[in-house]
N, C-alpha and C positions, 0 to 999 in steps of 0.2 A: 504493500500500500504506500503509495505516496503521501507526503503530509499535506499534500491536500483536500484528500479524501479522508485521513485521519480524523475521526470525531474531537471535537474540542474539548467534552464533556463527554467521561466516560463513567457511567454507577453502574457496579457488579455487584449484587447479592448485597444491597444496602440494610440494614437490619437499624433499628432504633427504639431504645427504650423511656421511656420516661416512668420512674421504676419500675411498677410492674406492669403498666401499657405499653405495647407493642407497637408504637407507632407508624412503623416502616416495615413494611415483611419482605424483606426478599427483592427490593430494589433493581430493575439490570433499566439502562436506562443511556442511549446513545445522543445527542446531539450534536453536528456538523457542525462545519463555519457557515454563517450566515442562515442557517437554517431558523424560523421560527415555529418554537414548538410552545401552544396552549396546552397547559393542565386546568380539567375542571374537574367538578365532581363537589359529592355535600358535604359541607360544615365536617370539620375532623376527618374528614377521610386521610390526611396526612402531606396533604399538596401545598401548605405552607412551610412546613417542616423539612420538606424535599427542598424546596429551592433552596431554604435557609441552610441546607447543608452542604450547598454547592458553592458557598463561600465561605461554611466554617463558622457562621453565627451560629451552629448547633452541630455539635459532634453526634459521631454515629460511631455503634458497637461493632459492626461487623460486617467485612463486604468490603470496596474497595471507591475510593471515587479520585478521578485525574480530572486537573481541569489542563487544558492545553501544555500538555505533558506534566505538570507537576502534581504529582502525589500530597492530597489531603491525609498525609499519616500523622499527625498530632507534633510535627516539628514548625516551630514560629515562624522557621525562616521561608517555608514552601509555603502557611498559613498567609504570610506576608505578602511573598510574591502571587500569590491566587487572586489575593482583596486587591491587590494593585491593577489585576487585569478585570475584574469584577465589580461592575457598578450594579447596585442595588436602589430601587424606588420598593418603598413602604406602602401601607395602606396610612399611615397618620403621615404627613407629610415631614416630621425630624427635622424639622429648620432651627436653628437658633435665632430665640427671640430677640434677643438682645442684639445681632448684628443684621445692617441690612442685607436686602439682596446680594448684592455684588461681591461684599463680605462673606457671606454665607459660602458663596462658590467660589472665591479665591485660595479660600482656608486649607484644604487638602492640597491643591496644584503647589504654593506656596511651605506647607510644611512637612506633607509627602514630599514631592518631586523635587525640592527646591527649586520651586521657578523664582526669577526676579518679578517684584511684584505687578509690575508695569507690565510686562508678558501675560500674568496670571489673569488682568483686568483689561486685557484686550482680549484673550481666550472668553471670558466670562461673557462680555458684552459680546461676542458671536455668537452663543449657546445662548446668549438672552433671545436674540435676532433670531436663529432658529427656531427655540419654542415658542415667539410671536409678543416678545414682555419686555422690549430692550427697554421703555419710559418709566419701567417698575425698578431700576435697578436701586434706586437711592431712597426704597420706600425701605418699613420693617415690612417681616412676616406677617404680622398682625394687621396690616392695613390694608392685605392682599385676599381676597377670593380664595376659596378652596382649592376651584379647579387653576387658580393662575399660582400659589403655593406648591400644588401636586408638581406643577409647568417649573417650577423654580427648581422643586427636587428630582426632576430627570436632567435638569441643565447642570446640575451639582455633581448628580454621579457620571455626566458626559464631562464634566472636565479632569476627570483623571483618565480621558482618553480610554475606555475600556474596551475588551475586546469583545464581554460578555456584557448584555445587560439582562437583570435579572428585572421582574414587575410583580410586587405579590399582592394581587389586589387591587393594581394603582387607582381605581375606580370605587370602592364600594365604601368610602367616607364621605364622597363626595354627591352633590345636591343633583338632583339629574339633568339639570340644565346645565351643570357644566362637564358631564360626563365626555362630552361629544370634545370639549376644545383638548383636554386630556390623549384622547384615543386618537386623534386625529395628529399629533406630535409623535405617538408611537408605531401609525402607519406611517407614518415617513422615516421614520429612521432605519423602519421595516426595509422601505423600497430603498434604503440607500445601502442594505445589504449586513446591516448588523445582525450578530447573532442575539435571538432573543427568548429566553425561557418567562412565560408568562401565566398569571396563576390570575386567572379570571372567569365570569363568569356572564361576559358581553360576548355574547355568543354571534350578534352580530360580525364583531369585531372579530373573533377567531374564523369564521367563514372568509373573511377578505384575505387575513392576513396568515392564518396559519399554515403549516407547509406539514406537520404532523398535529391530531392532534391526539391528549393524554387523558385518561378516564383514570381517577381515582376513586376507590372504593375502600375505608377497613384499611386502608395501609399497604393498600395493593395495586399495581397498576392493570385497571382489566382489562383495557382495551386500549390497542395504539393505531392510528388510523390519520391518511390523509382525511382532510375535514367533508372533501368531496363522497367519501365513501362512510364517513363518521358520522357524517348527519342524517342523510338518505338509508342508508344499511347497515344499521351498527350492531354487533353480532351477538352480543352480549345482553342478556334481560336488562339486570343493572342498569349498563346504559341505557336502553330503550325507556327504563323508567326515570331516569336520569332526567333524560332530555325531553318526554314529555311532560314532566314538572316542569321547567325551564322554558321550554320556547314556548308552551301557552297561557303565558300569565298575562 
């Protein structure tokens, strides 16, 4: 295999406890470059926990997981190098209140990377441009909309330039009118070829843009499916009940 065709993201036999819940059973779990793969599935079935363990916000007991060659084995330094290629968006948007916008997103470039700061706030003000909020830069968090805060933290984890972004939820604290300016930042990033592992449940949004997509259940993945063949013919009861709850509300 070439390292191009190499998965970026490799979970083999991922196992996870939270003492004596079982979180994770049995994990195998491929993601490409550029590939976009949705996880949905209900409440606890374990699809937040998955992501979070593909940068090591949440260790796992057994089983194996590589992000773009480096092994998540419990050493700081490959811990380190993962979160460097690794941007994460939350469901609560994690901004610090106290600094504005432009602050907020220079912070990592500047004390990760050591950028000079004047680099880090011309970086900043392009990711602002990107997600459509460059006139919010000198506001706080607090004087900012939901969905333009959610907008402020995909432009935070884009400026440590990653290779992976991660999305767990980026939609489901936010008011439903602004759902749309959210998800519309992350088909674009989509079509601009980034890889994206995404834990949602805008089923919309995964028809456009998913390239696989992941059915969670119990800790299990039951079904993996382009979204073409995922929503039309999904082979699994589970999902069949999955997603007639879901697309007919």
């Amino acid at each position: 295999m070439s390292a191009d065709t190499d998965p970026i993201i490799v979970m083999r036999d991922v196992h996870k406890w939270f003492g004596e819940f079982h979180v994770l059973r049995g994990i195998d779990l491929d993601v490409r470059r550029s590939e976009k793969v949705v996880i949905c599935g209900p409440s606890g079935s374990g699809k937040s926990t998955l992501i979070r363990c593909i940068n090591g916000l949440e260790d796992y007991q057994r089983g194996e997981i590589v992000v773009d060659g480096i092994p998540l084995d419990g050493d700081v330094k490959h811990l380190d190098a993962v979160r460097r290629e690794v941007g994460m968006v939350f469901q609560q948007f994690n901004l610090f209140p106290h600094l504005t916008v432009l602050e907020n997103l220079i912070l990592a470039p500047m004390y990760v990377k050591h950028m000079p700061r004047r680099e880090a706030e011309e970086l900043a003000m392009q990711l602002l441009e990107r997600v459509k909020i460059p006139e919010q830069a000198h506001k706080y968090p607090g004087q900012l909309s939901g969905g333009q805060q959610q907008r402020v933290a995909i432009a935070r984890a884009l400026c440590m330039r990653p290779k992976i972004m991660l999305f767990d939820e980026p939609t489901s604290a936010l008011d439903p009118e602004m759902v749309k300016e959210v998800l519309d930042v992350m088909i674009e990033l989509a079509e601009e070829g980034m890889t994206m592992v995404v834990v949602t449940h805008e089923m919309g949004f995964a028809r456009s843009v998913a390239d696989t997509m992941v059915f969670m259940d119990q800790g299990e993945i039951v079904e993996k499916a382009p979204p073409s063949e995922f929503f039309t013919n999904p082979r699994s009861e589970r999902t069949k009940l999955f997603l007639s709850q879901i697309l007919h509300h």
